[in-house]
C-alpha positions in Angstrom: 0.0 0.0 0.0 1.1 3.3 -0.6 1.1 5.9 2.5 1.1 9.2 0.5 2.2 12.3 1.9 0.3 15.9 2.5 0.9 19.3 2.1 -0.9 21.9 3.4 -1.7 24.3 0.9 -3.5 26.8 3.3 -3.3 26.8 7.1 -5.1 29.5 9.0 -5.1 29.0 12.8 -7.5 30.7 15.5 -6.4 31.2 19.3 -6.1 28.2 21.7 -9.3 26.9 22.9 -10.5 25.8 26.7 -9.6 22.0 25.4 -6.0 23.1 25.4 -6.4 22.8 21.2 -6.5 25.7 18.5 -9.2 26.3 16.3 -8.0 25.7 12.7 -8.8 25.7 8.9 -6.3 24.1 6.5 -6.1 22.6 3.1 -4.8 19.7 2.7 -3.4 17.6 -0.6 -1.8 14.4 -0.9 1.0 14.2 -3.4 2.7 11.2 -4.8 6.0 11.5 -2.2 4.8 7.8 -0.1 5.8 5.6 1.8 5.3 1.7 1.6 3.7 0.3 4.0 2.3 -3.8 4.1 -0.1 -5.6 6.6 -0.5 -9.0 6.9 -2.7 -10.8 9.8 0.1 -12.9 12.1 -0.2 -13.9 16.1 0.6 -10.4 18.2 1.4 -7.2 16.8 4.6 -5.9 15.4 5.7 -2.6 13.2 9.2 -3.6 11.2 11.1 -1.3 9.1 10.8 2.3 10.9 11.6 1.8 15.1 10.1 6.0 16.0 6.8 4.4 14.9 3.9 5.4 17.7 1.0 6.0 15.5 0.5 3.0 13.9 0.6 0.7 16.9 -1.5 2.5 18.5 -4.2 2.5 15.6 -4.5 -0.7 15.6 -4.4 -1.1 19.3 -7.5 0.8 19.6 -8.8 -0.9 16.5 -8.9 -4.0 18.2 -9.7 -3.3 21.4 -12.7 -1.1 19.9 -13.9 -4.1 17.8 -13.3 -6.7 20.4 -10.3 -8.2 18.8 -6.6 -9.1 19.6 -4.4 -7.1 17.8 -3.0 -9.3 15.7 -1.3 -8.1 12.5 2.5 -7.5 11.0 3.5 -4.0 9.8 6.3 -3.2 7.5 7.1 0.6 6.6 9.2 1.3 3.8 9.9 5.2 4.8 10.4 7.5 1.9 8.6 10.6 3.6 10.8 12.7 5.8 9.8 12.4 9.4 8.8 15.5 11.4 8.7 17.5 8.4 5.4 18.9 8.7 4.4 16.5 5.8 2.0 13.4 7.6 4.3 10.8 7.6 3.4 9.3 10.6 -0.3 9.9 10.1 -0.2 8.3 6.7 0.8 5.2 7.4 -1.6 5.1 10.8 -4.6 5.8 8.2 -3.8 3.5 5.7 -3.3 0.7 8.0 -6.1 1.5 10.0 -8.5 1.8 6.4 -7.0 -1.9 5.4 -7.1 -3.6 8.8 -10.6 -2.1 9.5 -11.6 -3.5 6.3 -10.5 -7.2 6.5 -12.2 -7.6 10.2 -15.2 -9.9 10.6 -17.3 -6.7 11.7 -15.5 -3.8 10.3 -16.2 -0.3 12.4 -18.4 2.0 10.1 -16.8 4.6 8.5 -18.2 7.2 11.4 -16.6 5.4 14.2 -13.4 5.0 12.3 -12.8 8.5 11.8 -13.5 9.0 15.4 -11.4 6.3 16.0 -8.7 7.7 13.6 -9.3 11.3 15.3 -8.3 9.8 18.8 -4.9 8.5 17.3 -4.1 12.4 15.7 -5.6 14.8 13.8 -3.9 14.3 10.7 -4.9 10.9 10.3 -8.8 11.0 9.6 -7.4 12.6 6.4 -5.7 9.6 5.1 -8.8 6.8 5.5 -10.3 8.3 2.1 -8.9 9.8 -1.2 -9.7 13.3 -2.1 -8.2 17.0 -1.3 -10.3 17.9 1.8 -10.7 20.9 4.0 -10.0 20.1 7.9 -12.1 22.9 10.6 -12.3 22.1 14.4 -8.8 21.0 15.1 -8.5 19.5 12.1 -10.6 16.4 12.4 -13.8 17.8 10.5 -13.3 17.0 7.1 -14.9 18.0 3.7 -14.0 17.0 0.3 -12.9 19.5 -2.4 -13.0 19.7 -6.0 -9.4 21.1 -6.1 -7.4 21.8 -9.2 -4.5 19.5 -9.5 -2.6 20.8 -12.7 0.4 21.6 -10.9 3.5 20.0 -10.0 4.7 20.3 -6.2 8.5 20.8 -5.2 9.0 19.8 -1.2 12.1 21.0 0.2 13.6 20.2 3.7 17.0 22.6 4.3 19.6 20.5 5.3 20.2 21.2 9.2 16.9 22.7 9.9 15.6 22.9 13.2 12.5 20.1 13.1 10.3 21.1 16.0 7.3 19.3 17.5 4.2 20.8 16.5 3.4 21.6 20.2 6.4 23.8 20.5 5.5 25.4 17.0 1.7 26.4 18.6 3.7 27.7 21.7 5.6 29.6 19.8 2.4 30.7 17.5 0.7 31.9 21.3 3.6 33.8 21.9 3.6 35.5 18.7 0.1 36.5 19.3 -1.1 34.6 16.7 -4.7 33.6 16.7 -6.8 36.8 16.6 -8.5 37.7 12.9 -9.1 34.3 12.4 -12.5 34.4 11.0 -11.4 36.8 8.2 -8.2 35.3 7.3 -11.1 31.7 7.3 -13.6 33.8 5.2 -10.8 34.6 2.2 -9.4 31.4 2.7 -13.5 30.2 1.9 -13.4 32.1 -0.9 -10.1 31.3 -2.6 -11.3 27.7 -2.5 -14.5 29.0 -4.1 -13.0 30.3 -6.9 -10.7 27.6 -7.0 -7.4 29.8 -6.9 -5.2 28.4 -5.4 -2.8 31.6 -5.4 -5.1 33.3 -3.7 -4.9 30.8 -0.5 -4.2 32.9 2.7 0.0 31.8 4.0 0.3 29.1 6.4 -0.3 31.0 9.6 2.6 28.7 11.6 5.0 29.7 9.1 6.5 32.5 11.0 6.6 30.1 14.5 8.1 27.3 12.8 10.9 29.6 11.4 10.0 30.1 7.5 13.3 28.3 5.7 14.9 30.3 3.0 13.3 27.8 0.6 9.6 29.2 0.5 11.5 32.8 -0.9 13.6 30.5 -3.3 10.7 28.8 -4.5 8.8 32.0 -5.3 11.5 33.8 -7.1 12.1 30.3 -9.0 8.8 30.9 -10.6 6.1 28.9 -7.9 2.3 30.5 -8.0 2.4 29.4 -4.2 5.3 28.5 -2.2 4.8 28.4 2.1 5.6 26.1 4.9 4.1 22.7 5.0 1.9 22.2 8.3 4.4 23.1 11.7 7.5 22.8 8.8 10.2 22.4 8.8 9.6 21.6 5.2 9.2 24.3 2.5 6.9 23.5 -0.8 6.0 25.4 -4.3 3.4 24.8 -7.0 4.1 25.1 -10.6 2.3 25.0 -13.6 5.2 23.8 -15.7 6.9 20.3 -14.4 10.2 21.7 -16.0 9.8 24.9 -14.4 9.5 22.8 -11.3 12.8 20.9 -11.8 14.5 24.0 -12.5 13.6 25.1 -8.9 14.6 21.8 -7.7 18.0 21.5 -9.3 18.7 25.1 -7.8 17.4 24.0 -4.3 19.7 20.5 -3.9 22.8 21.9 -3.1 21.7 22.7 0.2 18.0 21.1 0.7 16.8 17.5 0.1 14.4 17.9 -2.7 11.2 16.0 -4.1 9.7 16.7 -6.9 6.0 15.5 -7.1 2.5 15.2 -8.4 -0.8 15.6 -6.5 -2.5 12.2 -5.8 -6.4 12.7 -5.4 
């Protein structure tokens, strides 16, 4: 199975509510950066191939224990997305294996109490049970799916060195900043770029400034991206273009001091 990454192409984020969580409005679009990721049914439960791993094991330890099973299955990752990058890694591969165990048990949850489920694990991974661009509100677990343009090709760069910083810090950081207030009106333009389907006209990933904005996002504008910003809490820069040569272009004058991807959206 492939475990595709995201990128956020809009993040606008409100002020920390009483749950301790911040309100929230984001974009989000897999691209064809993945990781590989196999399940087979075996007796206890074991993730091979990528030892940080917390989020799948515990998806499929509340998978079972919600469904009244022992968990009993093998996972292999195959990692090819950069961990703690602001990119869902970790939230892919939870999602996919939670979609694919789910479906292969006697009684599978429905698809309500699997999101939940999903929601419980992180808020990233309801995102990954189903295909389709969505927009994430709450704190990120209510999802709706978008008709999204996808004639662009995505450069993700991650600056050698950079400082990766848990998204908890970045949020800390973002309350310290003062972030949060205007929220509804940087929501109601974000609303209506998505209406018009303009892409462009997204509002810039509020965190961007918290996580530290790398050098890359200015790199990828002047390179010729119609959007370039932080992915999620970074510390990975991205840029859409309209030309996939114009993209490798950017690419080729990012590697010297950046891993690079260059990559197509996956619906």
């Amino acid at each position: 199975m492939k475990a595709y990454a995201k990128v956020n192409l809009a993040l606008v984020v409100g002020e920390r509510r009483l749950d301790g969580l911040h309100e929230v409005a984001t974009v989000l679009q897999r691209i064809d950066l993945a990781d590989d990721v196999e399940l087979e049914p075996v007796e206890g439960l074991s993730v091979e191939g990528f030892p940080e791993d917390t989020l799948v094991r515990v998806a499929l330890e509340r998978l079972a224990e919600e469904s009244g099973v022992e968990p009993a299955w093998r996972v292999r990752i195959t990692k090819r997305i950069p961990v703690a990058a602001g990119l869902g890694g970790g939230s892919a591969d939870a999602g996919v294996v939670l979609a694919a165990a789910n479906a292969a048990l006697g009684r599978p949850l429905s698809r309500e109490r699997l999101i939940e489920l999903a929601a419980s694990v992180g808020s990233d991974v309801p995102f990954f049970l189903e295909p389709a661009p969505k927009l994430g509100e709450g704190a990120g677990e209510r999802l709706t799916a978008l008709q999204l343009p996808q004639e662009f090709t995505v450069v993700v760069a991650v600056e050698r060195g950079a400082e990766k910083r848990s998204t908890a810090e970045v949020y800390r950081r973002f309350d310290e900043l003062g972030g949060g207030p205007g929220f509804a009106g940087r929501r109601g333009a974000l609303t209506d770029a998505l209406w018009r389907g303009d892409l462009a006209a997204l509002p810039p990933n509020d965190l961007a400034e918290a996580a530290g904005r790398p050098q890359a996002v200015a790199d990828l504008a002047a390179a010729g991206a119609f959007r370039a910003d932080v992915s999620g809490a970074g510390p990975a820069a991205y840029g859409l273009f309209r030309e996939r040569a114009e993209a490798e272009a950017a690419a080729a004058g990012l590697c010297a001091r950046a891993d690079v991807w260059v990559a197509k959206p996956v619906w």
